[in-house]
N, C-alpha and C positions, 0 to 999 in steps of 0.2 A: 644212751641217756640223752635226754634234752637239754639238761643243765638251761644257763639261761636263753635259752635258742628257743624256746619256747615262752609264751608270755600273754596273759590275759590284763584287759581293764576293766575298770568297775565301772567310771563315769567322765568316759571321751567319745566327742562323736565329730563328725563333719556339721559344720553347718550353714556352711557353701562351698558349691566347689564352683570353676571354672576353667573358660581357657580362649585364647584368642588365636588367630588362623593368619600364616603369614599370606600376603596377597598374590604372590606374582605361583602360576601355577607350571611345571616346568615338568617334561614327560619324559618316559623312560625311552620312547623312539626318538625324542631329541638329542638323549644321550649318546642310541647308535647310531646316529648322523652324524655326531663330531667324531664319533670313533671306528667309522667303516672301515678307513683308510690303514690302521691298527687292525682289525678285526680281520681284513681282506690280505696284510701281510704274513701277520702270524699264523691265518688259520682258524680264530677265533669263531666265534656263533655271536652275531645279531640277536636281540629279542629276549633273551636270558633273564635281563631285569624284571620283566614282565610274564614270561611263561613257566620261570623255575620262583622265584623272589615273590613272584603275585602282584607287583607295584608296577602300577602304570602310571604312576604322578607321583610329585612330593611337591611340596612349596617352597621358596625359599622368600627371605625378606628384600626388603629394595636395598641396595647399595649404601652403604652409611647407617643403616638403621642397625641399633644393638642389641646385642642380648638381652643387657641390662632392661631396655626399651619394653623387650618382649614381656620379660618378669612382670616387670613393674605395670604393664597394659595390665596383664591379667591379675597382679596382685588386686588394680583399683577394682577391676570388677569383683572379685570373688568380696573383697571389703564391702562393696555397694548392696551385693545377695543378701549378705549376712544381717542386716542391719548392726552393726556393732560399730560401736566409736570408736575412732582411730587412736584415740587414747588409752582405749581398754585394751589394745595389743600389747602383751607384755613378751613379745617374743616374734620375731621374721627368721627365716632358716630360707634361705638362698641355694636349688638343690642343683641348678645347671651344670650339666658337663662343662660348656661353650662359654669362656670367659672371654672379656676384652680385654683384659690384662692379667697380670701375675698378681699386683698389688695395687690397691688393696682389695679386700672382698668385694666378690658383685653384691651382697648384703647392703655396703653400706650406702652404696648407689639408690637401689631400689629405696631400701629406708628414709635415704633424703628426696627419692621422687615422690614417695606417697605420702611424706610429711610428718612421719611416725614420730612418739615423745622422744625424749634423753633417754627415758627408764625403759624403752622397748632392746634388748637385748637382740643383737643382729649377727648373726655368721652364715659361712658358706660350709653347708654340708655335703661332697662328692663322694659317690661311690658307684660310678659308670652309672647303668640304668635304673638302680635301686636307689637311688639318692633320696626322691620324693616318699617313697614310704620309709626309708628308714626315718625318714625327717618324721612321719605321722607318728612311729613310734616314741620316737625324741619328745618331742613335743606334750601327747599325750602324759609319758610318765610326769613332764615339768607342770602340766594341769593338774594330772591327781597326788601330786607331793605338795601343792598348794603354794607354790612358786608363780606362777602366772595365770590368767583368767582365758585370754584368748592368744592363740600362734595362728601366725601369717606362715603361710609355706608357697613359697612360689619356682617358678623355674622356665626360665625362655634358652630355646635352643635354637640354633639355624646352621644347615648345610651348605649354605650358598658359597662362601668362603675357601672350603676344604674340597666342596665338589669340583670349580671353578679350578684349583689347582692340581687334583685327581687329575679333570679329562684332558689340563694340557699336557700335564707328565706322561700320561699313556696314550697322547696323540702324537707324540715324539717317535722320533726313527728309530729310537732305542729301545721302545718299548717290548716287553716281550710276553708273550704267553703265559710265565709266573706271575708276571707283575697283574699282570690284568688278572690273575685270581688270587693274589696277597691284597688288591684295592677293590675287589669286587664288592663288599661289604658296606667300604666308604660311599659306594652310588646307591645304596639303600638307603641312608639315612635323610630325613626331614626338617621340618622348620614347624616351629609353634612355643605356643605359651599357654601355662597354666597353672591356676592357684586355688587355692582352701585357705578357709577359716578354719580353723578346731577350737573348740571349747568345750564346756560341761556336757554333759545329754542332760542335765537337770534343769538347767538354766535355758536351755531353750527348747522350747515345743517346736516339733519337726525336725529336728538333729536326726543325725543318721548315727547310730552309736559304732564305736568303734569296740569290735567283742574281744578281740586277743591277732595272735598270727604265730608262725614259724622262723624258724630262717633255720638255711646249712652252708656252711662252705666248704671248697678244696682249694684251698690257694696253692696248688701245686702246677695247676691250670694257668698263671698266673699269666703267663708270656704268650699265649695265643693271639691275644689282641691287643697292638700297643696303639696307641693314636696320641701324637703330638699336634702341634698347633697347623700343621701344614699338610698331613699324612697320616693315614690311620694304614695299618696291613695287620691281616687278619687269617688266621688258618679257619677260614669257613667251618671244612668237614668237621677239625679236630673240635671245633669252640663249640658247634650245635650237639655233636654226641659225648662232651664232658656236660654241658648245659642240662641236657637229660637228664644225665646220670646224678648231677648233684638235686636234680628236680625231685628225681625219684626217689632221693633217700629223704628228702624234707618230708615228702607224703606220706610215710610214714605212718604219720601224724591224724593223717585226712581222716580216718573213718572214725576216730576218735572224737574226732573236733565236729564231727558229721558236716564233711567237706564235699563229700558223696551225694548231697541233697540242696545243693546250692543252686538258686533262683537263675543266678549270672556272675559268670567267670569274665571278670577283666580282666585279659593279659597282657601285657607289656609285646606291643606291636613289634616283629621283626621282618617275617618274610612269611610264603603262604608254607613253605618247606616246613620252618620252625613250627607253625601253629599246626601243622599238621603230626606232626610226628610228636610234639608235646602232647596233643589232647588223647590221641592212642594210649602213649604211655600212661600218662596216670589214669585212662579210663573217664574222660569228660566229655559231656553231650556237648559236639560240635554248633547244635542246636542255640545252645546259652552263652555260646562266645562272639561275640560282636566285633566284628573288622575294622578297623582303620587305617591297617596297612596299605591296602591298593589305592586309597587317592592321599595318603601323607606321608604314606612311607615310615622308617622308624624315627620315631623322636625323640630318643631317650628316654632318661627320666620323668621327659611329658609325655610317654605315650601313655602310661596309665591314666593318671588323670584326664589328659584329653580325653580317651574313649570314657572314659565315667564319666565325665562333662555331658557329651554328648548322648548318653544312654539315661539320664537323670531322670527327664521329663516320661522315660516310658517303665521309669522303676515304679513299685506300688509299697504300700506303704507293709514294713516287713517282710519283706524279700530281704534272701541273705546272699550277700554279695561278696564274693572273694577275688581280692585284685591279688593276683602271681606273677612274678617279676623274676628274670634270670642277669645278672649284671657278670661281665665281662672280668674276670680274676680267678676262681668264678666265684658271687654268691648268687644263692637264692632266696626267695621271701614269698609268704602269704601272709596277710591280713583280712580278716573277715569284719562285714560291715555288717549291721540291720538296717535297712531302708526305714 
């Protein structure tokens, strides 16, 4: 049974999306240059980031620059797309993994960068990589229950931080051949920001409607992948083949929802491993899924959006667009768009 794991709307759509690209460009042979010396003690293999992972770059932000920062770039743009008054935002949802602090929300930050009313409603929504559409769900329902007219959803992420102290703990004499495949995961991840408008589909001409989606979980999975503020360690193997497996009980759903006929599959950017072994399984034309992983690496909860950002201009007008996302506990999600 579906129960409420399944869920359609009447009248929610996008009606900007965006995203901003952090500057400094950093590659995965730079990685095995600091880590030879590791790679040449233990035994290890060179090149791995890029020949198994698929990523030969990722970005990271300059020194000093915040997450908060990132949001809030891209919150302004996706504002600017939309034409919509900042005062007609009755809602921000903050979806970043990557805080700068504990407290208080990176919400309220962003809210007072982009100058949002008293009456705009602001939190921070995490849920590993599904943060940003579960937020689209959120949101959506607070528009069609008559609660808000337009939500801000944003989310800026950066590796720079976490990677920086990865490759000196596994450039250490101590390091060993587990470690370097409990943190292998941590030297995938990326840097960016990206935001959406959502509001009515009635109210604005050219909206991108938001039709329904899925979601499944197994939080039995829960412990594969912890990441603190300093350290993420990660059971690779076990995390990609629970990920499947909860993929492929959401799908389910697909032929019903005729998910089998979709123009373009946004997925949530991991490695070339995941995307491959995902689109097998459920049976998706490798053809309709667009890459971001080899030059940004994964970015979270901005990988979705980012690649939808970036795929915008060559969408056509009704084409049906399913962004699929696996987050780290595990859950899984689809949502289906109409261009």
């Amino acid at each position: 049974m579906s129960g409420n794991a399944s869920f359609n709307m009447t009248d929610t759509a996008l009606v900007s999306i965006a995203h901003v690209d952090a500057p400094e460009v950093v590659t995965s042979a730079q990685f095995d240059e600091m880590l030879a010396e590791t790679y040449e003690r233990v035994g290890g293999q060179p090149g791995l980031l890029e020949s198994l992972a698929g990523i030969r770059e990722r970005r990271w932000w300059p020194e000093g620059y915040r997450y908060t920062d990132a949001a809030a770039a891209a919150g302004a743009k996706a504002i600017e797309a939309s034409g919509v008054r900042v005062d007609e935002i009755g809602l921000l949802i903050d979806t970043s993994v990557c805080r700068d602090r504990l407290e208080p929300s990176s919400a309220v930050t962003v809210h007072h960068a982009l100058d949002l009313p008293s009456w705009s409603l602001n939190f921070d929504l995490s849920n590993a990589c599904l943060g940003f559409i579960n937020a689209l769900q959120v949101a959506g329902n607070m528009i069609e229950s008559g609660q808000i007219n337009y939500a801000l959803i944003v989310d800026g992420e950066g590796s720079r931080e976490l990677q920086e102290t990865t490759l000196a703990r596994l450039a250490g004499p101590d390091a060993t051949m587990a470690d370097l495949f409990a943190e292998f995961a941590s030297l995938t991840l990326g840097s960016g920001g990206a935001a959406a408008v959502v509001g009515r589909h009635s109210d604005n001409p050219g909206s991108h409607k938001v039709v329904g989606g899925i979601s499944r979980a197994d939080t039995s999975y829960h412990n594969l992948c912890v990441g603190s503020l300093d350290q993420m360690r990660t059971d690779t193997k076990a995390l990609l083949d629970a990920g499947l497996q909860v993929s492929k009980l959401g799908w389910g759903d697909a032929e019903e929802r005729g998910w089998m006929e979709i123009d373009r599959y946004i997925l949530h950017q991991i490695s070339q491993v995941h995307t491959s072994m995902l689109v097998e399984r459920l049976g998706i034309d490798i053809a309709k899924v667009p890459l971001t992983f080899p030059f940004l690496g994964n970015v979270g909860p901005a990988s979705i959006p980012i690649t939808l950002s970036r795929e915008a201009d060559s969408l056509n007008l009704g084409d049906k667009v399913l962004l699929l996302g696996i987050g780290s506990g595990i859950n899984a999600m689809g949502i289906e768009l109409t261009w």
